[in-house]
C-alpha positions in Angstrom: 0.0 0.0 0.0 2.8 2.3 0.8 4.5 1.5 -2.5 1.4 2.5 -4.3 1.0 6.1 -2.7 4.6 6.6 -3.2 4.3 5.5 -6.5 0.9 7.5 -7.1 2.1 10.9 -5.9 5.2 10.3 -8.4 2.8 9.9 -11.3 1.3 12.8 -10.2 3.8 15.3 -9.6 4.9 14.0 -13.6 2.1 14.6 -15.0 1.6 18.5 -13.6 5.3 19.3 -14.2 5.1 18.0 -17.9 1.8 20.1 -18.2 3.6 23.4 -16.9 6.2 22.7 -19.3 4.1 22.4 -22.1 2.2 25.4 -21.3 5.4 27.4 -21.2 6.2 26.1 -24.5 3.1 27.6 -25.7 3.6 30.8 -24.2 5.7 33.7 -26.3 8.8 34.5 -25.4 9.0 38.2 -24.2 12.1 39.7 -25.5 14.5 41.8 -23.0 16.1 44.4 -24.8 19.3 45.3 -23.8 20.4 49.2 -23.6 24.0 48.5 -24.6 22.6 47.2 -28.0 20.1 50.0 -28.8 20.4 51.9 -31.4 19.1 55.7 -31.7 17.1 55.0 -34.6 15.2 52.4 -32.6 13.2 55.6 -30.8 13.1 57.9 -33.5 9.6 58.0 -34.8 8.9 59.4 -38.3 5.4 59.4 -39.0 3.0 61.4 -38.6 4.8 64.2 -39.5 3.7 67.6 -37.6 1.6 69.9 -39.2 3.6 73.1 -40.5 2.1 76.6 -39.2 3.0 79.8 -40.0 3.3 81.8 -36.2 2.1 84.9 -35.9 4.9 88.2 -36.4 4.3 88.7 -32.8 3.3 86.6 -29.6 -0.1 88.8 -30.4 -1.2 87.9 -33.5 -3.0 85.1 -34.4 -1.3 82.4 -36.2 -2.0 80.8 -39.7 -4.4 78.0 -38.1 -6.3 80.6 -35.8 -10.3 81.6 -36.2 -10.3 85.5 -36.0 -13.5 86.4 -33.7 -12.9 89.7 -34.3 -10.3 92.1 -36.4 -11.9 95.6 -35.1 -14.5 95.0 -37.9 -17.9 93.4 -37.8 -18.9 92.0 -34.7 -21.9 90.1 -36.1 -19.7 88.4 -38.5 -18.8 85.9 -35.6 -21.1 87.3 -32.7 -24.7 87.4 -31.4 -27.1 88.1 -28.8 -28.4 85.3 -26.2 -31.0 85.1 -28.8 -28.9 84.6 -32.3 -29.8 88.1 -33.1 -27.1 90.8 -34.0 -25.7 92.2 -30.9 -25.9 96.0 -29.5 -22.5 96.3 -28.4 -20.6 98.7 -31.1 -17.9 98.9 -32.6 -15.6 102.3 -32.0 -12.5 102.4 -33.7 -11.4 99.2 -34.0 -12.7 98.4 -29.9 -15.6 96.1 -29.5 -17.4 98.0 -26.5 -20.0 96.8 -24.1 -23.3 98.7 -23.9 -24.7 98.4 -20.7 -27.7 96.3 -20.8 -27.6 94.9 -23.8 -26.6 91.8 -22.7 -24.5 88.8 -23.7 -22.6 88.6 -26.5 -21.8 84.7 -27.8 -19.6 83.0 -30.8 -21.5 81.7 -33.9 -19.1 78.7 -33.7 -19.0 76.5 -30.8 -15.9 74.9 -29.8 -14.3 72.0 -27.3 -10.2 72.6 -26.2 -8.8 75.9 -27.5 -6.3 78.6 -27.5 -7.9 81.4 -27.2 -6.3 85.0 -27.7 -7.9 88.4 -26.0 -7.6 92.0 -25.3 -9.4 93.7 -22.8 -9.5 97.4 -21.3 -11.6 98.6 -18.5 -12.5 102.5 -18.5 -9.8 105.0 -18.1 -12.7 106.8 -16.0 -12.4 105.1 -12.4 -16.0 104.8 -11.6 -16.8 102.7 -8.7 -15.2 99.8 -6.8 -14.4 96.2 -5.9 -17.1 94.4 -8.5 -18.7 97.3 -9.9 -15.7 98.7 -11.3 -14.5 97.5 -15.4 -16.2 94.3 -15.2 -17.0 91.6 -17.4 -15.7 88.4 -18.2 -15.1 85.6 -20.7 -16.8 82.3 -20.4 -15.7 79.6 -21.6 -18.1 76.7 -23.2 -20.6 79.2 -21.8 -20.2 78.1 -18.2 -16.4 78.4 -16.9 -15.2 81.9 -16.3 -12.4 83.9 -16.6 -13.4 87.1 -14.6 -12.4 90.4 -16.2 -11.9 93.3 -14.2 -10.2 96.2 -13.5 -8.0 95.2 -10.1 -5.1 97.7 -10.5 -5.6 99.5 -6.8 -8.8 98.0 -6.2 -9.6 95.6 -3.6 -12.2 92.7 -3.8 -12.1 89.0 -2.7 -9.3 87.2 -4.8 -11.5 84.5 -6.0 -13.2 87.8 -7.8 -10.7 89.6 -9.2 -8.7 89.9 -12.4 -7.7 86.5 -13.8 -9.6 84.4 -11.4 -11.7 81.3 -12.3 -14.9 83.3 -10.5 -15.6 81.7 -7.4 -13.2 78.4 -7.8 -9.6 79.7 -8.1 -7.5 83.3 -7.3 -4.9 83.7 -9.4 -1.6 83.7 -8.8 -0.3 87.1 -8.8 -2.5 90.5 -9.5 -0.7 91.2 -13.2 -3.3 94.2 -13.8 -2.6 96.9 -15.6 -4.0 100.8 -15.1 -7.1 101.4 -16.0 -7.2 102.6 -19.7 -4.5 100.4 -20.5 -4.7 97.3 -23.1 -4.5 93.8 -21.2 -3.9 90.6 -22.6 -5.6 87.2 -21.7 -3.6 83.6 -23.1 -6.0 80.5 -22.2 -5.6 77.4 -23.0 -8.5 74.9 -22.2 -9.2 71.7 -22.2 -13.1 70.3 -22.0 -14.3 68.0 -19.8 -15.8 64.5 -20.0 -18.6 62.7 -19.1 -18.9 59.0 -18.7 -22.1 57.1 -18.3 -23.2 59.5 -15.3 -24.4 62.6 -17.0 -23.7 64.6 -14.0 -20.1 64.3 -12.7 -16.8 64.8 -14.8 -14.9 62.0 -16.0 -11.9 64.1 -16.7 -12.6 67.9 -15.4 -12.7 71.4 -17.7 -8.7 72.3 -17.1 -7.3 76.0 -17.7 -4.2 77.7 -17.5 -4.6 81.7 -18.2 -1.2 83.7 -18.8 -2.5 87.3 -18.2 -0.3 90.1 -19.9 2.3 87.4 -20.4 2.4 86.3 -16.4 0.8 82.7 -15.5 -1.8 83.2 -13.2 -3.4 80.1 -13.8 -1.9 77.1 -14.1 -3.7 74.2 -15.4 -6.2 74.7 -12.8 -9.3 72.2 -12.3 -12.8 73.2 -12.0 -15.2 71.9 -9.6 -18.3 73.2 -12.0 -19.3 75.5 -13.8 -19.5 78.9 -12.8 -21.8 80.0 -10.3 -22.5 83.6 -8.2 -24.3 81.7 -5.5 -24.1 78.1 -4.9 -22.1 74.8 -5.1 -20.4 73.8 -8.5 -20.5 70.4 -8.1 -24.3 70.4 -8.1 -25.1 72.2 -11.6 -22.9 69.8 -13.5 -24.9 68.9 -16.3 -23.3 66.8 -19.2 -22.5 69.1 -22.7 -20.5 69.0 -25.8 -18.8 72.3 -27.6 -20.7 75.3 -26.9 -19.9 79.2 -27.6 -17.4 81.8 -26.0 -19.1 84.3 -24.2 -18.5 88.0 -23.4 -20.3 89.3 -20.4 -22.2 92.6 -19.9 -21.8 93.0 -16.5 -22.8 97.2 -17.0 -19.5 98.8 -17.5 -18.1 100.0 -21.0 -14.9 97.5 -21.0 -13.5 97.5 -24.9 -12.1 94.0 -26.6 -10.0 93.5 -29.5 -7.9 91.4 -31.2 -9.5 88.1 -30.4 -8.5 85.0 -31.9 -8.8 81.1 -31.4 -7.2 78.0 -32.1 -9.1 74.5 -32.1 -6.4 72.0 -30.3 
């Protein structure tokens, strides 16, 4: 009997090592690769090639690839009301200017991750303070902002001011200029995504805002969109590309030069 077993558990352990072998044998064989043997050209990559542009004469002017939004011509060329109607903000030599109460102002085109291009001037007049004085702001997808307004010498909550994402993020540094004085917004921004739940981000809206050449946001995440009162996180509502928008918030602040890149 004690043969047997001994005998048994011989057969046995035969039978699973030939069966690991065998399944090994099927397996392929992962290659090591050894530095020493590498070869440059062995992570040098030639196709796709990158797509030639021509760059702009200066950092301010729009590239060959870039949608002009406006040129200090027509502003119903690319823009319109809240409605789709032509706008009543005017045009004043070569300045797109807000009229107060007229309201929005939104893009014709609609558009996912950009670079988007801007220059903004709040009143030389100084009229008011904190939020009621040169502000507007530029919203992105329609529901992230960018607040606009005129913070050289004037004091408001940081999450308000110049360069802020409204409500969600202060900038880094107050890079205003005096009032009168031509400023300069660089975004770049990425949209979010939604998976199967139409009301939280996947991946969320992403923006990085150099304002007259400084970085005062950098790659910063939103919680939601863009709210006066409330929580972000509870209007999140699932979209695709939607429009830039310009805000009247009731003071004359002038645009120009405003120009877009699809990325």
């Amino acid at each position: 009997m004690k043969h047997l077993l001994i005998t048994s558990f011989l057969l046995c352990t035969f039978v699973i090592s030939t069966a690991q072998q065998q399944e090994r044998a099927t397996q392929p064989r992962q290659r090591t690769v050894d530095p020493d043997r590498m070869t440059p050209a062995m992570t040098e990559i030639w196709e796709p090639q990158v797509r030639i542009i021509q760059p702009g004469a200066q950092p301010w002017m729009p590239p060959s690839d870039a949608i002009i939004l406006f040129d200090g011509t027509d502003v119903n060329k690319e823009w319109a009301d809240s409605r789709g109607n032509p706008t009543k903000w005017i045009v004043k030599d070569g300045e797109l200017v807000c009229v107060k109460g007229s309201g929005i102002i939104k893009t014709k085109r609609q558009f996912n991750d950009f670079q988007l291009h801007i220059e903004w001037k709040a009143p030389s007049e100084v009229i008011g303070e904190g939020q009621g004085r040169g502000n507007s702001g530029v919203y992105l997808q329609e529901l992230y902002e960018v607040q606009v307004l005129d913070s050289y010498d004037n004091k408001t909550y940081p999450q308000g001011q110049a360069g802020s994402l409204y409500k969600q993020h202060s900038p880094l540094v107050n890079a205003c200029r005096k009032p009168g004085e031509w400023q300069t917004y660089d975004i770049v921004y990425t949209a979010p995504r939604f998976a199967n739940d139409s009301t939280i981000y996947f991946t969320p809206p992403r923006v990085t805002v150099l304002h007259n050449g400084v970085l005062i946001q950098n790659n910063a995440s939103l919680r939601g969109p863009t709210l006066y009162i409330g929580i972000p996180e509870y209007s999140i509502k699932k979209h695709g590309p939607q429009s830039l928008v310009l805000q009247d918030h009731g003071n004359p602040v002038a645009f120009r030069n405003i120009w877009i890149r699809e990325l």
